[in-house]
PDBQT receptor file of N, H, CA, C and O in Angstrom, charges set to zero:
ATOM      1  N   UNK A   1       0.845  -1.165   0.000  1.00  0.00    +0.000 N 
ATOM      2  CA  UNK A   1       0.000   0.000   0.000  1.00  0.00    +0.000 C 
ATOM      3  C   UNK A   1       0.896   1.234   0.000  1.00  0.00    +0.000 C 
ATOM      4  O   UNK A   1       1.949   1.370   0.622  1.00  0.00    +0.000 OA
ATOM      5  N   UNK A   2       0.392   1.967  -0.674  1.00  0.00    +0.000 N 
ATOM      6  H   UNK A   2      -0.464   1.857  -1.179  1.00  0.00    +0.000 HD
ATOM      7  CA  UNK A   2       1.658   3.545  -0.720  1.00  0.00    +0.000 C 
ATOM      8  C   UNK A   2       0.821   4.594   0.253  1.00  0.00    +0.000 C 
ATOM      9  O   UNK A   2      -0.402   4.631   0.391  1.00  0.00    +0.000 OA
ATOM     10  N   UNK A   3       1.451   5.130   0.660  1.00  0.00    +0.000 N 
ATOM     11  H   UNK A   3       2.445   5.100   0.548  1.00  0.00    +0.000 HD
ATOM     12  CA  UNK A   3       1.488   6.279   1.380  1.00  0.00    +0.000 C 
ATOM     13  C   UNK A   3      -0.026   7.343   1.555  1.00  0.00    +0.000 C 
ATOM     14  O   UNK A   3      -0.555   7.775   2.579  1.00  0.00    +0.000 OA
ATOM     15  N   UNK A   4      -0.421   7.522   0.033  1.00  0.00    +0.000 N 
ATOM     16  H   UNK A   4       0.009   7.171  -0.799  1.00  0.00    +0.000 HD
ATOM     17  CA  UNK A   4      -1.317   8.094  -0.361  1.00  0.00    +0.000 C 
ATOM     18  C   UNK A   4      -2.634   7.560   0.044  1.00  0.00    +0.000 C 
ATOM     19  O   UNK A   4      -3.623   8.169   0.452  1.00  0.00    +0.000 OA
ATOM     20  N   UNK A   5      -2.416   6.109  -0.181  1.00  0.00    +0.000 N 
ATOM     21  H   UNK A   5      -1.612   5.615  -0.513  1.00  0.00    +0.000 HD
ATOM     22  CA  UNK A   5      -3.632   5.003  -0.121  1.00  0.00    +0.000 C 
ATOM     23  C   UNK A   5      -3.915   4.588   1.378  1.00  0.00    +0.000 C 
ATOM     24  O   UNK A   5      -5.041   4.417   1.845  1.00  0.00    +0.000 OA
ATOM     25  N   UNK A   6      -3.134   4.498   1.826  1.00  0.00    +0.000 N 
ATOM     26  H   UNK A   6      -2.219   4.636   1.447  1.00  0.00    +0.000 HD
ATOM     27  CA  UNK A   6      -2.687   4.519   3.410  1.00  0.00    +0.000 C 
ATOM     28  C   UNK A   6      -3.316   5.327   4.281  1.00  0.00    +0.000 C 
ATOM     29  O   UNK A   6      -4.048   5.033   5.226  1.00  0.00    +0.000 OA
ATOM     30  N   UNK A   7      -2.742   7.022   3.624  1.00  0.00    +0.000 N 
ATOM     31  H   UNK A   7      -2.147   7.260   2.856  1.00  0.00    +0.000 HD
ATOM     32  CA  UNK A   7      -3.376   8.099   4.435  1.00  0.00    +0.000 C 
ATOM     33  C   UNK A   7      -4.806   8.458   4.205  1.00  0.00    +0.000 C 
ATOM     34  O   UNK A   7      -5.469   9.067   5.045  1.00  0.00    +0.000 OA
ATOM     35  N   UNK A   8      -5.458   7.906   2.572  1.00  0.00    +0.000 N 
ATOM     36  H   UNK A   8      -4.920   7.411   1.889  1.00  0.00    +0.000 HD
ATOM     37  CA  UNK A   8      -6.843   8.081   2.448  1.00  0.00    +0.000 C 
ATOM     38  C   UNK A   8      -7.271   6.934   3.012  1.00  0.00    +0.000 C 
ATOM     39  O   UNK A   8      -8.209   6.825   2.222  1.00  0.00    +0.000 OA
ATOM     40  N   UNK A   9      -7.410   5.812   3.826  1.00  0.00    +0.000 N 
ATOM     41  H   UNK A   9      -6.648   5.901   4.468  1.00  0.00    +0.000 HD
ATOM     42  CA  UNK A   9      -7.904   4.819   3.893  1.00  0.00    +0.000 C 
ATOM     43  C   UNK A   9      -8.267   5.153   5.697  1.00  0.00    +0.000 C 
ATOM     44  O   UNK A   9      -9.297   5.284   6.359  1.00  0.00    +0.000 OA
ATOM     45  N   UNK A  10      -7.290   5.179   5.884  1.00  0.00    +0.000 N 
ATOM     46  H   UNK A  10      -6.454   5.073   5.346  1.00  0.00    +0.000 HD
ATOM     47  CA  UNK A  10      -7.246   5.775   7.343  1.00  0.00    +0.000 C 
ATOM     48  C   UNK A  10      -8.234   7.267   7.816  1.00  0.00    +0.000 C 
ATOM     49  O   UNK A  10      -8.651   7.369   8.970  1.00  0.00    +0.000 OA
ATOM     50  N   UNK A  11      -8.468   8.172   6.932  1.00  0.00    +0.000 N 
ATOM     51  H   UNK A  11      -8.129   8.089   5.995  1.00  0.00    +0.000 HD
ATOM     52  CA  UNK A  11      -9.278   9.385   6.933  1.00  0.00    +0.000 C 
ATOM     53  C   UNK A  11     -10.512   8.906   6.444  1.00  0.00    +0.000 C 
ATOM     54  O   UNK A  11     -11.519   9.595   6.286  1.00  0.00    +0.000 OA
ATOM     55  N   UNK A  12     -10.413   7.852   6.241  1.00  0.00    +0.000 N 
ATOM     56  H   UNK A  12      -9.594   7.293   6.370  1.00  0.00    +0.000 HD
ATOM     57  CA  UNK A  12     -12.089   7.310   5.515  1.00  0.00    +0.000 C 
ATOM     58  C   UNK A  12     -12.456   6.584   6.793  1.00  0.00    +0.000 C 
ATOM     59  O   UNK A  12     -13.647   6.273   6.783  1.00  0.00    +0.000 OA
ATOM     60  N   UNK A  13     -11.669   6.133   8.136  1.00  0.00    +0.000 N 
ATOM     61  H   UNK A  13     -10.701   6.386   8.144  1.00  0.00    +0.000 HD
ATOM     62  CA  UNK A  13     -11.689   5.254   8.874  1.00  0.00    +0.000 C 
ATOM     63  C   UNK A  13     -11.690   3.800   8.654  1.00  0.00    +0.000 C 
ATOM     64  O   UNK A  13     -12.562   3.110   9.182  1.00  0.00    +0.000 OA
ATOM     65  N   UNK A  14     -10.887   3.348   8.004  1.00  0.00    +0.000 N 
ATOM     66  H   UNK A  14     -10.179   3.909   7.575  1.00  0.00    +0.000 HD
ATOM     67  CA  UNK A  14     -10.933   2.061   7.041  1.00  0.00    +0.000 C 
ATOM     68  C   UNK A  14      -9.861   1.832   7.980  1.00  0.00    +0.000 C 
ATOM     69  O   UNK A  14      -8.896   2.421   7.492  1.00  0.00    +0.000 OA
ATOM     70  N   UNK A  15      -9.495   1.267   9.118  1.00  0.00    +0.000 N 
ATOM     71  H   UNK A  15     -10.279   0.789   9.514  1.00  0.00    +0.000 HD
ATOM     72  CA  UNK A  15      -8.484   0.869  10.114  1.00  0.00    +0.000 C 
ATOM     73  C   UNK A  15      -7.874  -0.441   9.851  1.00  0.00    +0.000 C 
ATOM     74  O   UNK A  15      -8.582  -1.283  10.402  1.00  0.00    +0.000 OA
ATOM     75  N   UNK A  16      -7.091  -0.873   9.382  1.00  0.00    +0.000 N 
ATOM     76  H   UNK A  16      -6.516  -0.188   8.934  1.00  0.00    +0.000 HD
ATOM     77  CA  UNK A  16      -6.793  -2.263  10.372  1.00  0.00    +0.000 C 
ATOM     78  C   UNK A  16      -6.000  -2.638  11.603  1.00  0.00    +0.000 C 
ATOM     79  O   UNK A  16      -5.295  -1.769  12.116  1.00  0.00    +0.000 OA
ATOM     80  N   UNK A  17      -6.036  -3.534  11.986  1.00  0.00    +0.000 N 
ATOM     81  H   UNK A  17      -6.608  -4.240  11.569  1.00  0.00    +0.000 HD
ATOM     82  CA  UNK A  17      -5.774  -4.088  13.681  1.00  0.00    +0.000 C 
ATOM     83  C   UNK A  17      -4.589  -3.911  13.728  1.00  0.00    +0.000 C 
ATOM     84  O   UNK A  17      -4.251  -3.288  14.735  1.00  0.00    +0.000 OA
ATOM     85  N   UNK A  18      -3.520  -4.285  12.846  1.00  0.00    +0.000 N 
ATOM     86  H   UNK A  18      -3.794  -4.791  12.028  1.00  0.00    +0.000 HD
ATOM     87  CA  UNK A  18      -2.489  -3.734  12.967  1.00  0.00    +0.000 C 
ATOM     88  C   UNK A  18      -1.405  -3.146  12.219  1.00  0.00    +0.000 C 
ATOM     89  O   UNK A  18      -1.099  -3.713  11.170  1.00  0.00    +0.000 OA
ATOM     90  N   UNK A  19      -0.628  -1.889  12.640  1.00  0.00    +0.000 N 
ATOM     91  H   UNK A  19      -0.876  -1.429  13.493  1.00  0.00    +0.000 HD
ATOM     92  CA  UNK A  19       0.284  -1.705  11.843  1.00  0.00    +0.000 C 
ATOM     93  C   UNK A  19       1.488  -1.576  12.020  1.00  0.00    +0.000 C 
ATOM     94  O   UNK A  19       2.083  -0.980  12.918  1.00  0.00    +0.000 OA
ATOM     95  N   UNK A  20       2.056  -2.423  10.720  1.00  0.00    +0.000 N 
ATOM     96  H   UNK A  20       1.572  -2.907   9.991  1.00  0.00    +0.000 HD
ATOM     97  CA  UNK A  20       3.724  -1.927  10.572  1.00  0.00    +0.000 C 
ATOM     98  C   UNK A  20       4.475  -0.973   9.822  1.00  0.00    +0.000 C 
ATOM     99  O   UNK A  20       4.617  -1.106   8.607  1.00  0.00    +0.000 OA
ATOM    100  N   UNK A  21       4.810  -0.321  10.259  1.00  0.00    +0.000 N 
ATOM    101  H   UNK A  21       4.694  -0.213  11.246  1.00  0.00    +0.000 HD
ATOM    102  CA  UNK A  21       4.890   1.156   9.208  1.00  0.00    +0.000 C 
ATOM    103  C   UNK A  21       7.088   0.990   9.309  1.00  0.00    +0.000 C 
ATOM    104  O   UNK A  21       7.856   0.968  10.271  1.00  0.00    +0.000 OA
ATOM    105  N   UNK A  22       7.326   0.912   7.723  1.00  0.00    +0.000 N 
ATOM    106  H   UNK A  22       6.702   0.931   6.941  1.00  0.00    +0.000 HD
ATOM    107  CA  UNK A  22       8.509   0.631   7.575  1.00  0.00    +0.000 C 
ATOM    108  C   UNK A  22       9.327   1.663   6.464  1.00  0.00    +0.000 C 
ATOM    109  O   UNK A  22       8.604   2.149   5.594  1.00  0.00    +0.000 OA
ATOM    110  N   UNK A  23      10.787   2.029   6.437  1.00  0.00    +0.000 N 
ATOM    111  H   UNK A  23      11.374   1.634   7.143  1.00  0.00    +0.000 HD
ATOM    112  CA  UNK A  23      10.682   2.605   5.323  1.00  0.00    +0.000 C 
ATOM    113  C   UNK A  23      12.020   3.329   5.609  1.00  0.00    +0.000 C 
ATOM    114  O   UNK A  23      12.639   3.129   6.654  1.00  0.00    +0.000 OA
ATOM    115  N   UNK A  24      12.476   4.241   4.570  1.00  0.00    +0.000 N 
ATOM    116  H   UNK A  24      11.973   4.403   3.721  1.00  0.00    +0.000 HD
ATOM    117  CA  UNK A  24      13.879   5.200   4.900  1.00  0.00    +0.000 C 
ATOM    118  C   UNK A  24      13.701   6.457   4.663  1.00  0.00    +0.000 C 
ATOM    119  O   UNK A  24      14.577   7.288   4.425  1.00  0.00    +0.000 OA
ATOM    120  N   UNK A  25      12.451   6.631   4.731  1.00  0.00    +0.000 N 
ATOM    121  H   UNK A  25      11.739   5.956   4.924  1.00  0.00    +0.000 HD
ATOM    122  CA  UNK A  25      11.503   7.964   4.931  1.00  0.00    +0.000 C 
ATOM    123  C   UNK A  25      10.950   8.319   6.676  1.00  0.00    +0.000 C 
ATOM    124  O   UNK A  25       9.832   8.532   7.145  1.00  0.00    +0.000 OA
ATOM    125  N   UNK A  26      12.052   8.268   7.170  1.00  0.00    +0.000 N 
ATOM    126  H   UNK A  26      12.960   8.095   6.789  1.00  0.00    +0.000 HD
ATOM    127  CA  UNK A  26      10.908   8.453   8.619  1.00  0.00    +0.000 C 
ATOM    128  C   UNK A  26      10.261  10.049   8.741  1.00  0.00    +0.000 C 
ATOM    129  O   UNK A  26       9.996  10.396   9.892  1.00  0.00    +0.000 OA
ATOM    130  N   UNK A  27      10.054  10.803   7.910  1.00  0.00    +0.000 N 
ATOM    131  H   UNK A  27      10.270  10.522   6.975  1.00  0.00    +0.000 HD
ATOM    132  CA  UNK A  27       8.742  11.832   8.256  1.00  0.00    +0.000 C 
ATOM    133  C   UNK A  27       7.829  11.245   8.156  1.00  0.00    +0.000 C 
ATOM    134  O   UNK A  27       7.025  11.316   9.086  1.00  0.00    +0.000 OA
ATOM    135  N   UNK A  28       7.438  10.187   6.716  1.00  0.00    +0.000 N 
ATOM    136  H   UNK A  28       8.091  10.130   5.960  1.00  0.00    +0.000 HD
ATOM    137  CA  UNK A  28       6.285   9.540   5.924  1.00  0.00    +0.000 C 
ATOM    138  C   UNK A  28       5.557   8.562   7.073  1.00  0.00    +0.000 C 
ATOM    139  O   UNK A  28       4.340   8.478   7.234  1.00  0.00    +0.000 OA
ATOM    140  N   UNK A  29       6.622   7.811   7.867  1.00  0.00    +0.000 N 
ATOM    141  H   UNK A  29       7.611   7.879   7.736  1.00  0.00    +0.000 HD
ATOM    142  CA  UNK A  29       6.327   7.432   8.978  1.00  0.00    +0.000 C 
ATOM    143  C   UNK A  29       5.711   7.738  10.064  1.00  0.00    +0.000 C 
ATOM    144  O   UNK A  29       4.773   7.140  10.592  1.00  0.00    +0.000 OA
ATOM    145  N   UNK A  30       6.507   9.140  10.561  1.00  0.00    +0.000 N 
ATOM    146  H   UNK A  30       7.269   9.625  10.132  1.00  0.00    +0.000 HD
ATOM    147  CA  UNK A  30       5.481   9.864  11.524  1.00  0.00    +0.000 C 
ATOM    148  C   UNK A  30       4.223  10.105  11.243  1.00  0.00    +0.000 C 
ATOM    149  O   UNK A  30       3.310   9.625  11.913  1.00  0.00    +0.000 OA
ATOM    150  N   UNK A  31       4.010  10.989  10.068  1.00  0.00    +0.000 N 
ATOM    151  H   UNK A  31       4.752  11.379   9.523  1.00  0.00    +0.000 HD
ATOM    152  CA  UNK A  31       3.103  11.360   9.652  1.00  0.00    +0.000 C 
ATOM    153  C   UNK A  31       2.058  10.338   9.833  1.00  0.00    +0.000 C 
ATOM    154  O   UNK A  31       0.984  10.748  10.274  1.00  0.00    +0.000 OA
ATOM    155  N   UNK A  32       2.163   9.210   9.600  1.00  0.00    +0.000 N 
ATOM    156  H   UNK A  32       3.035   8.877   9.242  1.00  0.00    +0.000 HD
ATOM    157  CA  UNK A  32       0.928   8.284   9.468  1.00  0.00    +0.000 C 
ATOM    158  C   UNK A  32       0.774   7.932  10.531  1.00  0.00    +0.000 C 
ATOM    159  O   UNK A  32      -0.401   7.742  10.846  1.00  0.00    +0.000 OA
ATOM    160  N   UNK A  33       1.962   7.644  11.710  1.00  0.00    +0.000 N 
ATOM    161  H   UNK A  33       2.916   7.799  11.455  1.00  0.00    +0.000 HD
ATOM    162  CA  UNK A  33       1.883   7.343  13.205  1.00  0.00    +0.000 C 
ATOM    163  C   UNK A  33       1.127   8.600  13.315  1.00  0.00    +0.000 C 
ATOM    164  O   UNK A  33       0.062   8.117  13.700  1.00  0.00    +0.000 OA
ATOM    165  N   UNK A  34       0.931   9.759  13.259  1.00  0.00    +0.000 N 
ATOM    166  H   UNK A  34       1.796  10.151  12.946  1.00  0.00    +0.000 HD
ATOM    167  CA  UNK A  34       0.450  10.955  13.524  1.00  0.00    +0.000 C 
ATOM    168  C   UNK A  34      -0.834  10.950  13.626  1.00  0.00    +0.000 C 
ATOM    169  O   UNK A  34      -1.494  11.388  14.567  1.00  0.00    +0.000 OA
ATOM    170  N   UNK A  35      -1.301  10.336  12.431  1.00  0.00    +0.000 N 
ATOM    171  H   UNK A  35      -0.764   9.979  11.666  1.00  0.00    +0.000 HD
ATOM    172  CA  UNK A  35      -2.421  10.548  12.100  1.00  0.00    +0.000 C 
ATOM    173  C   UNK A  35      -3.204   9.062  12.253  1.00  0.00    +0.000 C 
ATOM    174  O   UNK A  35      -4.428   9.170  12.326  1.00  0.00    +0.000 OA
ATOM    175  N   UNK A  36      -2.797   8.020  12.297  1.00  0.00    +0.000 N 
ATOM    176  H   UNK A  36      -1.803   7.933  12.237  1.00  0.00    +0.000 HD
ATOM    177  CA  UNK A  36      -3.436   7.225  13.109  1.00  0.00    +0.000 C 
ATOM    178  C   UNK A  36      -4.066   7.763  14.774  1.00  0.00    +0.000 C 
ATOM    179  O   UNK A  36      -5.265   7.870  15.029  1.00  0.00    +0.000 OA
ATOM    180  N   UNK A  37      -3.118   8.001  15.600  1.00  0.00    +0.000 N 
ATOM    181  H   UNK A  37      -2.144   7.914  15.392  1.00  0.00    +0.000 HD
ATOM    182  CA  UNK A  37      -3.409   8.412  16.762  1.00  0.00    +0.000 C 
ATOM    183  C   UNK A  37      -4.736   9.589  16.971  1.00  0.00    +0.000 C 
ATOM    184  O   UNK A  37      -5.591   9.560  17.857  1.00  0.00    +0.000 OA
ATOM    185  N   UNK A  38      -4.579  10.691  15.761  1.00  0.00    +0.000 N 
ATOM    186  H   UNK A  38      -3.885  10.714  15.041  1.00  0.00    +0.000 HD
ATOM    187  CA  UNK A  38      -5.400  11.300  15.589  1.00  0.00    +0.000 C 
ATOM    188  C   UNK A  38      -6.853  11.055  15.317  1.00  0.00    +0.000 C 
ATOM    189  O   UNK A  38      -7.792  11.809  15.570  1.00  0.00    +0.000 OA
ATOM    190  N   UNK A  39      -6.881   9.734  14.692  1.00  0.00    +0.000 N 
ATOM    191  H   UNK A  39      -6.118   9.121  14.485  1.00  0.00    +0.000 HD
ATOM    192  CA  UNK A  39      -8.299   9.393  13.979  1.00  0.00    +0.000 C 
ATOM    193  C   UNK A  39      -8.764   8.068  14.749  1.00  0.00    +0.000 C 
ATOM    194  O   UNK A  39      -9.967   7.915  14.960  1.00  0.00    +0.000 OA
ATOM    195  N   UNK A  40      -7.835   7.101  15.175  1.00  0.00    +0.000 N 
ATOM    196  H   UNK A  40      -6.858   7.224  15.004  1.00  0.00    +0.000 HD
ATOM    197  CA  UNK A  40      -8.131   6.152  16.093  1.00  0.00    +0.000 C 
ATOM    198  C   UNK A  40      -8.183   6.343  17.624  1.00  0.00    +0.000 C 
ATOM    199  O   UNK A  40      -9.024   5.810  18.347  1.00  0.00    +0.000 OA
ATOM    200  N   UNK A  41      -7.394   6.998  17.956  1.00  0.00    +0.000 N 
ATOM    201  H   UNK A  41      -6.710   7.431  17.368  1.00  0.00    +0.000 HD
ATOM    202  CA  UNK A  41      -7.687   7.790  19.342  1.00  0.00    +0.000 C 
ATOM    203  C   UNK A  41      -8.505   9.143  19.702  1.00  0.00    +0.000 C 
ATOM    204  O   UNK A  41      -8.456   9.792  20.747  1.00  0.00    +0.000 OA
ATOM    205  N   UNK A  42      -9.120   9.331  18.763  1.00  0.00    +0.000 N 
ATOM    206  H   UNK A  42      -9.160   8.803  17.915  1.00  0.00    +0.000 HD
ATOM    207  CA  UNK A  42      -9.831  10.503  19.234  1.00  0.00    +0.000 C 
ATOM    208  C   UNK A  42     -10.762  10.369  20.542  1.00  0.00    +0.000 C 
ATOM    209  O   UNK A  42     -11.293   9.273  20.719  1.00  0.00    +0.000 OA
ATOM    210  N   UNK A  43     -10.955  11.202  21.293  1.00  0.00    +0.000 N 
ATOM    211  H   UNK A  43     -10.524  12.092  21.149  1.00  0.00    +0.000 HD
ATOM    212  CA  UNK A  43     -11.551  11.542  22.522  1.00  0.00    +0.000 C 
ATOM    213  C   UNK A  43     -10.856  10.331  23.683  1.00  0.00    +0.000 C 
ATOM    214  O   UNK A  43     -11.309  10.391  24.826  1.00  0.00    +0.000 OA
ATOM    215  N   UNK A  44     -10.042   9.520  23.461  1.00  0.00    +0.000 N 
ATOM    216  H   UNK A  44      -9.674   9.470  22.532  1.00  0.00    +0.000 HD
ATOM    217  CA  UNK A  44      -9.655   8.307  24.600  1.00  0.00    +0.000 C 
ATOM    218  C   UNK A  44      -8.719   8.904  25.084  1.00  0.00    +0.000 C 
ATOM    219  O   UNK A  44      -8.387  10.089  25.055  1.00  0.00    +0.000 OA
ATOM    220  N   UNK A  45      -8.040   7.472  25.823  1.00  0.00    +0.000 N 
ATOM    221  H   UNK A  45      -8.310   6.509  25.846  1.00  0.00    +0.000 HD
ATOM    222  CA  UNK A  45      -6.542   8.817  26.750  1.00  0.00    +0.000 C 
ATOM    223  C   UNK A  45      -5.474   7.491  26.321  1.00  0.00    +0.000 C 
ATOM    224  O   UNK A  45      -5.359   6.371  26.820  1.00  0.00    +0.000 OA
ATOM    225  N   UNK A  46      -4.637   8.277  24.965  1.00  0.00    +0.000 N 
ATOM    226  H   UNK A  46      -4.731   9.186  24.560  1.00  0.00    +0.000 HD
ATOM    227  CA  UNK A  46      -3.914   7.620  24.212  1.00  0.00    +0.000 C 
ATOM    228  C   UNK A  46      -2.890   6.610  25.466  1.00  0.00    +0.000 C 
ATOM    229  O   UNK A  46      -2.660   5.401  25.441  1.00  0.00    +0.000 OA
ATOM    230  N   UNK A  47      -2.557   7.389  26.221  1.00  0.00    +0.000 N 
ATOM    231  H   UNK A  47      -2.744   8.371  26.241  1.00  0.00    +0.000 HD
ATOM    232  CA  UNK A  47      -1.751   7.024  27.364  1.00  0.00    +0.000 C 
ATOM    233  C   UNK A  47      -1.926   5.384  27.976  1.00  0.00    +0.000 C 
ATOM    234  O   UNK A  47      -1.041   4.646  28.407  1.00  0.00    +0.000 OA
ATOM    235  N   UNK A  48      -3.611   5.088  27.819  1.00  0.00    +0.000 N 
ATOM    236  H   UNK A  48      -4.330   5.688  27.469  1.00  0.00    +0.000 HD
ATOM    237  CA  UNK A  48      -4.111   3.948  28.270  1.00  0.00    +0.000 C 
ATOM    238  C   UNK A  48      -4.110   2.886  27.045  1.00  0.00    +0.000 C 
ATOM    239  O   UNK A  48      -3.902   1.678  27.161  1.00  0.00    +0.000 OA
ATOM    240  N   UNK A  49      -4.417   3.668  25.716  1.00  0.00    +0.000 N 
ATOM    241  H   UNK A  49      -4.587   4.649  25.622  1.00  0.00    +0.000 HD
ATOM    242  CA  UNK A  49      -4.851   2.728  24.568  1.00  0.00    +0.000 C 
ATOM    243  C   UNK A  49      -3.813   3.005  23.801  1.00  0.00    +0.000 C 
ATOM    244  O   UNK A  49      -4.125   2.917  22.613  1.00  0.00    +0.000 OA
ATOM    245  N   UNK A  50      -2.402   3.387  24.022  1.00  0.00    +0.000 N 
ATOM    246  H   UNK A  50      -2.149   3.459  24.987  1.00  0.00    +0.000 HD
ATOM    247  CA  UNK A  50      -1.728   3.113  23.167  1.00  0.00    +0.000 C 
ATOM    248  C   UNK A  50      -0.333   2.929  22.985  1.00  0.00    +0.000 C 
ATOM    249  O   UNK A  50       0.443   3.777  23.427  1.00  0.00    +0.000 OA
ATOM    250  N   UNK A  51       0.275   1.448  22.105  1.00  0.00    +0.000 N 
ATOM    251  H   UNK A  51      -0.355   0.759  21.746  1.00  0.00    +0.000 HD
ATOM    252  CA  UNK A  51       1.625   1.133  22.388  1.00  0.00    +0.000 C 
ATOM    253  C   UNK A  51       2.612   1.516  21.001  1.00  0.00    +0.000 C 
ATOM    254  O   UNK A  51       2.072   1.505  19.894  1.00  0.00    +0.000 OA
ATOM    255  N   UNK A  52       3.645   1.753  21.091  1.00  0.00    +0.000 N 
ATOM    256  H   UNK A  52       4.083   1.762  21.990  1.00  0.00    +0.000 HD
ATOM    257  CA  UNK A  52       4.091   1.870  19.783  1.00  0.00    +0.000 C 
ATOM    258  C   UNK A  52       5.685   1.547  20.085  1.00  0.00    +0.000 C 
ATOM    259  O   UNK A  52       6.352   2.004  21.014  1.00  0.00    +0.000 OA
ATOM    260  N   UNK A  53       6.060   0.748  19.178  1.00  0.00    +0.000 N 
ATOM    261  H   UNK A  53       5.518   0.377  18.424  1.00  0.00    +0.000 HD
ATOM    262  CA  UNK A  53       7.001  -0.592  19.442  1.00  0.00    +0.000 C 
ATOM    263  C   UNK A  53       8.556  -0.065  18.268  1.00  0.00    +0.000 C 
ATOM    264  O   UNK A  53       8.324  -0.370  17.098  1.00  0.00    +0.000 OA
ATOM    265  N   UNK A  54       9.188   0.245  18.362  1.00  0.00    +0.000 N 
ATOM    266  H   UNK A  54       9.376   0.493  19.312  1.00  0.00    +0.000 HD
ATOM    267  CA  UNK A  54      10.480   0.625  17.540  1.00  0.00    +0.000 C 
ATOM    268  C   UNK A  54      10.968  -1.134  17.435  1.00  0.00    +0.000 C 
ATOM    269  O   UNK A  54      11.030  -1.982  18.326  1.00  0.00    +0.000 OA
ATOM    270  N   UNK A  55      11.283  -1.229  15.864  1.00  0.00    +0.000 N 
ATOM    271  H   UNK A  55      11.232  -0.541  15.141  1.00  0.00    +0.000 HD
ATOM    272  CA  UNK A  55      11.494  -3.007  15.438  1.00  0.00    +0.000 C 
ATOM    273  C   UNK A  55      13.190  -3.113  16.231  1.00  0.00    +0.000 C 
ATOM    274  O   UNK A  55      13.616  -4.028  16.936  1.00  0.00    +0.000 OA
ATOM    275  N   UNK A  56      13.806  -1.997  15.860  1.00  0.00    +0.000 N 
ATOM    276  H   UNK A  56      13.459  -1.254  15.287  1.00  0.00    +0.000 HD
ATOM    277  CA  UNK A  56      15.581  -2.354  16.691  1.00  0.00    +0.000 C 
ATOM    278  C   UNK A  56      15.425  -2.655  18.311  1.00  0.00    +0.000 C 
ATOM    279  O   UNK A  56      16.159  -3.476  18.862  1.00  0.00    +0.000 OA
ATOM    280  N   UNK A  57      14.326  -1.862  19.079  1.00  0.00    +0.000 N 
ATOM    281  H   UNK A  57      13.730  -1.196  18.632  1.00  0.00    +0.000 HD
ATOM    282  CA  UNK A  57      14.500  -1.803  19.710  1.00  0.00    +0.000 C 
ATOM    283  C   UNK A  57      13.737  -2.253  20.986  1.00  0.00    +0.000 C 
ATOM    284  O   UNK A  57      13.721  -1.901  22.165  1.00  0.00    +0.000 OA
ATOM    285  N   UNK A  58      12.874  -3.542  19.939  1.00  0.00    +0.000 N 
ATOM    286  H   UNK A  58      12.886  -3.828  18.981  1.00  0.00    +0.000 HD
ATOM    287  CA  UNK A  58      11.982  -4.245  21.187  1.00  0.00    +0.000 C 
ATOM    288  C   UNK A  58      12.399  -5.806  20.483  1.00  0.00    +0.000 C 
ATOM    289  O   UNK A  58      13.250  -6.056  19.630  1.00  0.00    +0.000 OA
ATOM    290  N   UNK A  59      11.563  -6.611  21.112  1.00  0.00    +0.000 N 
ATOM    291  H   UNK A  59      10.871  -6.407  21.806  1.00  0.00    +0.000 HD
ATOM    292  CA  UNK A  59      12.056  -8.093  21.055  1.00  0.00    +0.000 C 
ATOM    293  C   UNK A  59      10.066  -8.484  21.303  1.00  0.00    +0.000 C 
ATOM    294  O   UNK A  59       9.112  -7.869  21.780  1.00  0.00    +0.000 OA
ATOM    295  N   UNK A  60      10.290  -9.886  20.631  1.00  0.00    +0.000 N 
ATOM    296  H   UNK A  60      11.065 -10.386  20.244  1.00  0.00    +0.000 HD
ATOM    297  CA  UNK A  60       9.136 -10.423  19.947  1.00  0.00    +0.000 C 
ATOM    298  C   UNK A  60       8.194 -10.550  21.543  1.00  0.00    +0.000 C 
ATOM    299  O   UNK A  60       7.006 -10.231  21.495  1.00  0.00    +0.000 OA
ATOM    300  N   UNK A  61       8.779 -11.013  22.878  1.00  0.00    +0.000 N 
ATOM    301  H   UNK A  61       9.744 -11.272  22.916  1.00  0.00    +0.000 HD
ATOM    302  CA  UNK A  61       7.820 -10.923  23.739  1.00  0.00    +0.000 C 
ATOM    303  C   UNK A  61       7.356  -9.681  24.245  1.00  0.00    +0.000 C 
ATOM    304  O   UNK A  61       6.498  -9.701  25.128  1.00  0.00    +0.000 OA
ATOM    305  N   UNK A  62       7.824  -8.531  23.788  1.00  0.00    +0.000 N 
ATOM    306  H   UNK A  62       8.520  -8.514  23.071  1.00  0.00    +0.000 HD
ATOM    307  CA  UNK A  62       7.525  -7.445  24.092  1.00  0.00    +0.000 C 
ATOM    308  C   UNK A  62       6.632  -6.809  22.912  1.00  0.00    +0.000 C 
ATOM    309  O   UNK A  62       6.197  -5.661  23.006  1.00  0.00    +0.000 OA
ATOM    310  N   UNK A  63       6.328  -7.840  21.511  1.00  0.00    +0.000 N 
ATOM    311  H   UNK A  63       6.683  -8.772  21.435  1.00  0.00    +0.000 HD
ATOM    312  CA  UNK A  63       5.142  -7.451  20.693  1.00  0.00    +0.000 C 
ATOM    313  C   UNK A  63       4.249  -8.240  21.227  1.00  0.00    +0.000 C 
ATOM    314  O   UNK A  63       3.121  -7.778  21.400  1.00  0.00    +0.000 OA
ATOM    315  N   UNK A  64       4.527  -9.555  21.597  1.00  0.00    +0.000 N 
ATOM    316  H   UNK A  64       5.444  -9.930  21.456  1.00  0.00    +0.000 HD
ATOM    317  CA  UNK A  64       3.256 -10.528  21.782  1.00  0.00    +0.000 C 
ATOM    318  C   UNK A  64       2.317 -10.401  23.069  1.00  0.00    +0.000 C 
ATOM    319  O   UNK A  64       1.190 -10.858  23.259  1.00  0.00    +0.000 OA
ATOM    320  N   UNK A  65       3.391  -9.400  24.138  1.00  0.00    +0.000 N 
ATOM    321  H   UNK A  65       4.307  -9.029  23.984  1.00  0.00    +0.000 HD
ATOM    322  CA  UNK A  65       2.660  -9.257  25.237  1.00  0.00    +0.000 C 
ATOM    323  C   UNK A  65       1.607  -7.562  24.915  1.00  0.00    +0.000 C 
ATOM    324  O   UNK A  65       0.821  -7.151  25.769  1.00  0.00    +0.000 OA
TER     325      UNK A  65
């Protein structure tokens, strides 16, 4: 999925359960981490509902838990 398709899919609320957002663009990255949080967390308290996992810098029981 590119970027474009990504960011309209997500503003349409077309979510899926999970994402891996990869690449050697890390603005393109934020941006969509950005805007996920924005459109999937609206009104909650991100703090409670939300994890976000760096691939160097976590290990597989720390995705599965």
């Amino acid at each position: 999925m590119t970027y474009d398709q990504l960011r309209t899919a997500i503003r349409k609320g077309q979510f899926a359960p999970v994402y891996a957002l990869y690449g050697d663009e890390s603005y393109f990255i934020n941006q969509i981490g950005t805007l996920l949080e924005q459109k999937v967390l609206a009104g909650s308290d991100p703090s409670f509902n939300l994890d976000v996992l760096y691939g160097p810098e976590t290990s597989a029981n720390a995705i599965l838990n």
